[in-house]
C-alpha positions as CSV (number, residue, x, y, z in Angstrom):
1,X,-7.0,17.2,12.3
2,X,-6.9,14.2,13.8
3,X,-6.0,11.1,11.8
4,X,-6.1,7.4,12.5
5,X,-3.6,5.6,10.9
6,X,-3.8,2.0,10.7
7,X,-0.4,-0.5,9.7
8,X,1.7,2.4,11.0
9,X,4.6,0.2,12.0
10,X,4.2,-1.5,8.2
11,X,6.6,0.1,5.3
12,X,3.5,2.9,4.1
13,X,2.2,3.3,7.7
14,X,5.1,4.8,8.7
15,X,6.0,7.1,6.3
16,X,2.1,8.2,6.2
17,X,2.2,8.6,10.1
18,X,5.6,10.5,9.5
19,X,4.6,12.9,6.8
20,X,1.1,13.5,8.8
21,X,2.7,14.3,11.9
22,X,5.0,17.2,9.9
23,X,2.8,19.0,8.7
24,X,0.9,19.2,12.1
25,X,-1.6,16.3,12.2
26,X,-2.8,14.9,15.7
27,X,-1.9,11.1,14.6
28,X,-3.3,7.8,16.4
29,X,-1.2,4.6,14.9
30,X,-2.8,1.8,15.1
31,X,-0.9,-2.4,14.7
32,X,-0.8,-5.2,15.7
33,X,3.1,-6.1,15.2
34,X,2.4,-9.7,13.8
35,X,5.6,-11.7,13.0
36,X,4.6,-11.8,8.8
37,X,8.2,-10.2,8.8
38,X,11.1,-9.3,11.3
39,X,8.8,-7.5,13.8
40,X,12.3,-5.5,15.0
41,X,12.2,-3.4,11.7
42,X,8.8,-2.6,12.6
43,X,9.9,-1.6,16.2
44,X,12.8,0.0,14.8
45,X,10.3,2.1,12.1
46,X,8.3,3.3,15.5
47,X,11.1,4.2,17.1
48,X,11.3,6.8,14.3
49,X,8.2,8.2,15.4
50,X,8.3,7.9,19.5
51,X,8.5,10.9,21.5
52,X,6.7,13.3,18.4
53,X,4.4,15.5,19.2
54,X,1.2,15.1,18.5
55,X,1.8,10.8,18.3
56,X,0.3,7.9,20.2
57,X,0.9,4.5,19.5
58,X,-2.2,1.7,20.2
59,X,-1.1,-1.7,19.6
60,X,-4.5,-3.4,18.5
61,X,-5.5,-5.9,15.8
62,X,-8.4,-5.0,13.5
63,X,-9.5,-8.3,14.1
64,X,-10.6,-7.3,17.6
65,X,-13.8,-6.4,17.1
66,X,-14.5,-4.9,20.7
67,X,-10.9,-3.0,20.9
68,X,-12.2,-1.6,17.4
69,X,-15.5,-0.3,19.0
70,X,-13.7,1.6,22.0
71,X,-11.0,2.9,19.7
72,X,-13.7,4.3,17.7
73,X,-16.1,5.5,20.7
74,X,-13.4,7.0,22.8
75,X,-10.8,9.0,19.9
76,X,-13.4,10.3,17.4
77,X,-11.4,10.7,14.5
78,X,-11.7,13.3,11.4
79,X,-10.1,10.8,9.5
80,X,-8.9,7.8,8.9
81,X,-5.7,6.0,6.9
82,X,-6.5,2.1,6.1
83,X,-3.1,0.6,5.6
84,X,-3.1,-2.0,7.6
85,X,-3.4,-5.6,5.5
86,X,-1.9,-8.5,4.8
87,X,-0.1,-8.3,2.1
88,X,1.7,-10.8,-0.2
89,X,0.6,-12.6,-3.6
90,X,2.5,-16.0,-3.4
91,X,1.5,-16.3,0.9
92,X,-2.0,-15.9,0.4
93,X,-1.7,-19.1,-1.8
94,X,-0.2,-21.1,1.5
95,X,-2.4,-19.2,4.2
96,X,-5.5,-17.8,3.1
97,X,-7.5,-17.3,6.1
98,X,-4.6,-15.0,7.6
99,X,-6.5,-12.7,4.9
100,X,-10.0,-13.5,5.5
101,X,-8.5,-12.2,9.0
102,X,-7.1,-9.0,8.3
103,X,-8.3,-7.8,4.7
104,X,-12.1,-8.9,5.5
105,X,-13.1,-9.2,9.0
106,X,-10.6,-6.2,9.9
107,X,-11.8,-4.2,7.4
108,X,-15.3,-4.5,8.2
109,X,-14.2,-3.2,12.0
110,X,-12.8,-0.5,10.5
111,X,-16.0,0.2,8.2
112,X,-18.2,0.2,10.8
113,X,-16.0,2.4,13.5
114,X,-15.9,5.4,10.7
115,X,-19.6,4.6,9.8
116,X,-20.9,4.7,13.7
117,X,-18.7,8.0,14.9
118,X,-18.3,10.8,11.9
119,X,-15.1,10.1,10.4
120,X,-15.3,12.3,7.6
121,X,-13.1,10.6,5.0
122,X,-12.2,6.8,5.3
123,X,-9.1,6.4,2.9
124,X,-7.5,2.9,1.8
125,X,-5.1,0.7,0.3
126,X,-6.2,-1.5,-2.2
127,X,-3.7,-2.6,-4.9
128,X,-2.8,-3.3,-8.5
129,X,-2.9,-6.5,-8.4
130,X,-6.8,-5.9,-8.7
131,X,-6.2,-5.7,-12.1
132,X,-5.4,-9.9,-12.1
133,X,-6.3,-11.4,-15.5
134,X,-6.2,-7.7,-17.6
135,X,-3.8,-6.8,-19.8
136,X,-4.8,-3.7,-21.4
137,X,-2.2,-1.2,-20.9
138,X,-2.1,1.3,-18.8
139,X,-4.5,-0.1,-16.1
140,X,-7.1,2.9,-15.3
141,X,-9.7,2.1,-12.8
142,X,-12.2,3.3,-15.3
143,X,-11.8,-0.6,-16.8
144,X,-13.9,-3.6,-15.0
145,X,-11.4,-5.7,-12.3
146,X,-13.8,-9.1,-12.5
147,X,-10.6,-11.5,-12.6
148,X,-8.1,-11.6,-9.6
149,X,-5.1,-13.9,-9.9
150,X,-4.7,-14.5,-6.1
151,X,-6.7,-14.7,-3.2
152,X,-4.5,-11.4,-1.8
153,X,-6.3,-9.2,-5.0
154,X,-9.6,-10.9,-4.7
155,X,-9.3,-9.7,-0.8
156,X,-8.8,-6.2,-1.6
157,X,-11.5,-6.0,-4.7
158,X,-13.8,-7.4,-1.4
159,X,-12.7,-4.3,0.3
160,X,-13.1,-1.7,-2.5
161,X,-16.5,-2.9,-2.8
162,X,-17.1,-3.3,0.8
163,X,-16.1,0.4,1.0
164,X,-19.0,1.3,-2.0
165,X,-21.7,-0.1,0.2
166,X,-20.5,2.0,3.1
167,X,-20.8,5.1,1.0
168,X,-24.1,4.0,-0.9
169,X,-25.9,3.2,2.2
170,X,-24.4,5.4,4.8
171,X,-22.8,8.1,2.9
172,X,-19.5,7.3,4.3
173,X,-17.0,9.1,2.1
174,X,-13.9,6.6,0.9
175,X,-11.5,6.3,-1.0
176,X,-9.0,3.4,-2.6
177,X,-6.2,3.8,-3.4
178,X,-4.1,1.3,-6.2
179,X,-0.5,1.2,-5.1
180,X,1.4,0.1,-8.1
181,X,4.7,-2.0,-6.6
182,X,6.1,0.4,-3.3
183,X,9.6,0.4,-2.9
184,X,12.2,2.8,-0.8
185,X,13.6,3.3,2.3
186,X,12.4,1.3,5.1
187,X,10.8,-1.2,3.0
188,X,9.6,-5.0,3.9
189,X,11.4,-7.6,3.7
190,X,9.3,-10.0,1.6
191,X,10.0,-7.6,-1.7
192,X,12.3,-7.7,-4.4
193,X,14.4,-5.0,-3.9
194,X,15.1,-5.8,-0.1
195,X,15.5,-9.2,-1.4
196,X,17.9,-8.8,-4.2
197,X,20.0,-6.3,-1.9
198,X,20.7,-8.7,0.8
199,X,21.2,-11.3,-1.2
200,X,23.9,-9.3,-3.8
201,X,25.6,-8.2,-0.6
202,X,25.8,-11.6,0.8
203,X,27.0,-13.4,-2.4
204,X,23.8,-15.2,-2.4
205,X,21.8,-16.1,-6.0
206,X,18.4,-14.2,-6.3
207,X,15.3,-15.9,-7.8
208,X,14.0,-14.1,-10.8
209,X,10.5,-15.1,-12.0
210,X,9.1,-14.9,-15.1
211,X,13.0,-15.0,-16.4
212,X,13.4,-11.5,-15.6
213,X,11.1,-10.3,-18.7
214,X,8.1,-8.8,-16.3
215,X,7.4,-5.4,-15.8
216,X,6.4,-3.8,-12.5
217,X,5.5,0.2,-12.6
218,X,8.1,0.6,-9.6
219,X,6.7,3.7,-7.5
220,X,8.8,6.0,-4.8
221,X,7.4,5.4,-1.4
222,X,7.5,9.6,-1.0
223,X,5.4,9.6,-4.1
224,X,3.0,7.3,-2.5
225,X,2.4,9.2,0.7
226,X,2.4,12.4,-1.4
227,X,-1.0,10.8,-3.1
228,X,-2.3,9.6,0.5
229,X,-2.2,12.9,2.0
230,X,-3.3,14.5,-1.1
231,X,-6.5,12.2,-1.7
232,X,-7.4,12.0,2.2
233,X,-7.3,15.4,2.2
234,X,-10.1,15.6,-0.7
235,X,-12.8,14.3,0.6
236,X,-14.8,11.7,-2.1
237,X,-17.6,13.3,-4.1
238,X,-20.4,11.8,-5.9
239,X,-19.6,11.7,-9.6
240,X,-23.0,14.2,-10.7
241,X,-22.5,12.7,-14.3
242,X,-22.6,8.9,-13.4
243,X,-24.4,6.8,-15.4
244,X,-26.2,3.8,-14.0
245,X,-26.2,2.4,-17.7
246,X,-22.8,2.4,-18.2
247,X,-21.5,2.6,-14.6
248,X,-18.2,4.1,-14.4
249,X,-16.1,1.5,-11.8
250,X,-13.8,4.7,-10.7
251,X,-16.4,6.6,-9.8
252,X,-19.9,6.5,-8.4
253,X,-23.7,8.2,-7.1
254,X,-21.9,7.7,-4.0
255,X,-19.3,9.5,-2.6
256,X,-16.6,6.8,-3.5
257,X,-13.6,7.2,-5.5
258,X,-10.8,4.8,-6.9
259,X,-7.6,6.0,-8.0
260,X,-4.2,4.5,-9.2
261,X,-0.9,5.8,-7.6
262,X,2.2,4.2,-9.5
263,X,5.3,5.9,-11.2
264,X,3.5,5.5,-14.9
265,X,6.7,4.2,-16.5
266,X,7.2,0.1,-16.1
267,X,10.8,-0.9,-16.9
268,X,11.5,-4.9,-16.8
269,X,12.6,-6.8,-13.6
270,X,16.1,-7.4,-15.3
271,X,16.9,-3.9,-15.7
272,X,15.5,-3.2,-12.2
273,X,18.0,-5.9,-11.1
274,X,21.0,-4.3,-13.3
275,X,20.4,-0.6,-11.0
276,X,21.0,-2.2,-8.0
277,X,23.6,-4.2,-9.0
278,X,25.5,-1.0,-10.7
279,X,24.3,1.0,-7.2
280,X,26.1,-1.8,-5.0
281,X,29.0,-2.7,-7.3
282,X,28.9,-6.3,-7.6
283,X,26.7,-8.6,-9.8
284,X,24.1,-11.0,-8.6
285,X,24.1,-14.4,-9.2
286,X,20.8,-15.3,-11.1
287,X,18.4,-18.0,-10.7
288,X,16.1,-17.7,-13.6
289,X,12.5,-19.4,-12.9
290,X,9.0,-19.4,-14.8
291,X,6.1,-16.8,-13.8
292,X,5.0,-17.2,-10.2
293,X,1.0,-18.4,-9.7
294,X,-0.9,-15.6,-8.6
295,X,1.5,-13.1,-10.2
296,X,0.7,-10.5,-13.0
297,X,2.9,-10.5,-15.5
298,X,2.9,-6.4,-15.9
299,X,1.6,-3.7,-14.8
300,X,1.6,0.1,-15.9
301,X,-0.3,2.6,-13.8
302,X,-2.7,5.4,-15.6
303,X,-2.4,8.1,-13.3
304,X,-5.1,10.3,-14.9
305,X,-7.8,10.5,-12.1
306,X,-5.3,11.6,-9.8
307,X,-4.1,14.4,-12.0
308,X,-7.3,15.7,-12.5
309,X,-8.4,15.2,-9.1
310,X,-5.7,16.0,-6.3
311,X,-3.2,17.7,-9.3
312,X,-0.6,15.1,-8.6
313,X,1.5,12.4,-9.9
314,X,4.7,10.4,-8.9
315,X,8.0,11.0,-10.4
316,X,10.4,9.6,-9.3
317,X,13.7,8.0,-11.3
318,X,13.5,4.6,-10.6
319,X,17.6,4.8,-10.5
320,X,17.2,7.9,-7.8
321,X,15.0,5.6,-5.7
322,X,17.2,2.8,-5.7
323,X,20.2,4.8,-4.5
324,X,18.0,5.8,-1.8
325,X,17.0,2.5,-0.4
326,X,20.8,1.3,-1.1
327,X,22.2,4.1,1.1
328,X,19.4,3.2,3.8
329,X,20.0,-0.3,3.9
330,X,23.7,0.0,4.3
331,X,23.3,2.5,7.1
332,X,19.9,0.6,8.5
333,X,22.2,-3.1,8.9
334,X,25.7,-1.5,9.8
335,X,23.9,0.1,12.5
336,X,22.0,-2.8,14.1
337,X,24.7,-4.9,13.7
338,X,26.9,-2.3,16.0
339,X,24.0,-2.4,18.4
């Protein structure tokens, strides 16, 4: 089929546009290649991809609202994969309208190509930091998400409901998708794991918020593509036994689904820190610091929707994952720094 992939030179883009194009997918990437981070890894992350079969690259921002329109028109895709976003918790506190930008008015481009030329399934990244102010544990998008911590989750809780509208009024079928804290090879530079590698590697202290004593429901970046392809390959139903009284916020009259994709096993930050440290052989240098704003203090993913939807769930060793990224990094920055 053919699939349009949006953020495909970001860290879950590319994978996604990787995996797709395997398996036989006719796969349109989509970005814009903004500086947020060292736009090199992204060209190096495309590179991955050039000369594929069955691959084009468009560079575009969703912000361009008649680029979006002739995209749309001219492609006619079966289906589309929203990754594309501005991400970050702590930089939507210093530039918020970078995500009125991307995570509202690009969205609604990209809501309103699929509504105006049959995409079948529209399927997007939202994230657990919907969950904000919570703290029943595990987080399952069966529970109310009313109160964001940062103007980043308050974006993409616009977007999930943005996306119910669609299907409501237009029968658009979507589906979000709750990424519990992506990590693996390839990954940005802005999160922890990227940080704390360099920064062990160059004898540099790392910052560690909340004193270490957070917990983050680390997930495999194969695991995470593994549930994209799985859920964009269901398309979303209407739930036949909603109940308008007490309306189930996973599900809906609509054809409209949430789910959670995270590893369903949080371990604390300090431990997180200890695996890469016993990975690379040397110990960091820790600057212990109080809870950041805008950050949730922890987060455990319930997976159940998934499982009984798509039959999936991540697994992943959160040591196995590590080693991976290690081993990529290593190879990634001895080979640039040949070239």
């Amino acid at each position: 089929m053919k699939v349009l992939v949006t953020g495909a030179a970001g860290f879950i883009g590319f994978h996604t546009a990787r995996r797709l194009l395997e398996r036989g997918d006719e796969v349109v990437g989509l970005d814009n290649l903004n500086e947020y981070y060292d736009p090199m890894l992204k060209r190096a992350r495309l590179s991955q991809l050039q000369g594929q079969k069955n691959w084009r690259f468009r560079k575009l921002d969703l912000c361009d609202r008649s680029g979006m329109q002739e995209l749309f028109k001219t492609e006619k895709f079966d289906r589309v994969v929203h990754l594309a976003a501005q991400a970050g918790v702590r930089y939507s506190i210093e530039n918020p309208m970078a995500y009125v930008e991307s995570n509202l008015v690009g969205h609604t481009n990209l809501l309103e190509g699929c509504r105006h030329n049959g995409v079948q399934h529209l399927v997007y990244a939202s994230t657990s930091s919907v969950y904000g102010a919570n703290t029943k544990m595990p987080f399952s998008v069966h529970q109310n998400v009313d109160h964001p911590l940062s103007f980043y989750a308050a974006t993409k809780k616009a977007n999930e409901l943005m996306c119910h509208t669609y299907s409501a009024l237009y029968k658009l079928p979507t589906t979000g998708l709750r990424f519990f804290t992506v990590y693996g090879p390839w990954g940005r530079p802005d999160m922890a794991l990227f940080k704390f590698t360099k920064a062990i590697l160059e004898g540099q202290p790392i910052d560690v918020f909340n004193y270490g004593h957070h917990k983050r429901d680390f997930t495999y970046i194969d695991d995470i593509v593994e549930g994209i392809v799985r859920c964009m390959d269901k398309v979303a139903e209407p739930n036949p036994d909603w109940d308008s009284d007490a309306p189930d916020p996973g599900t809906s009259f609509a054809p409209y689904r949430l789910y959670n994709i995270g590893n369903q096993g949080p371990i604390e930050l300090m431990r997180y820190i200890e695996i890469v440290e016993e990975k690379l052989g040397k110990t960091a240098e820790k600057n212990l610091l109080p809870l950041q704003p805008g950050d949730v203090p922890d987060t455990w993913a319930d997976v159940q929707a998934l499982v009984n939807d798509v039959g999936y769930k991540p697994a992943t060793p959160v040591e196995e994952g590590v080693a991976r990224f290690v081993d990529w990094y290593l190879s990634y920055y001895r080979n640039e720094h040949r070239g």
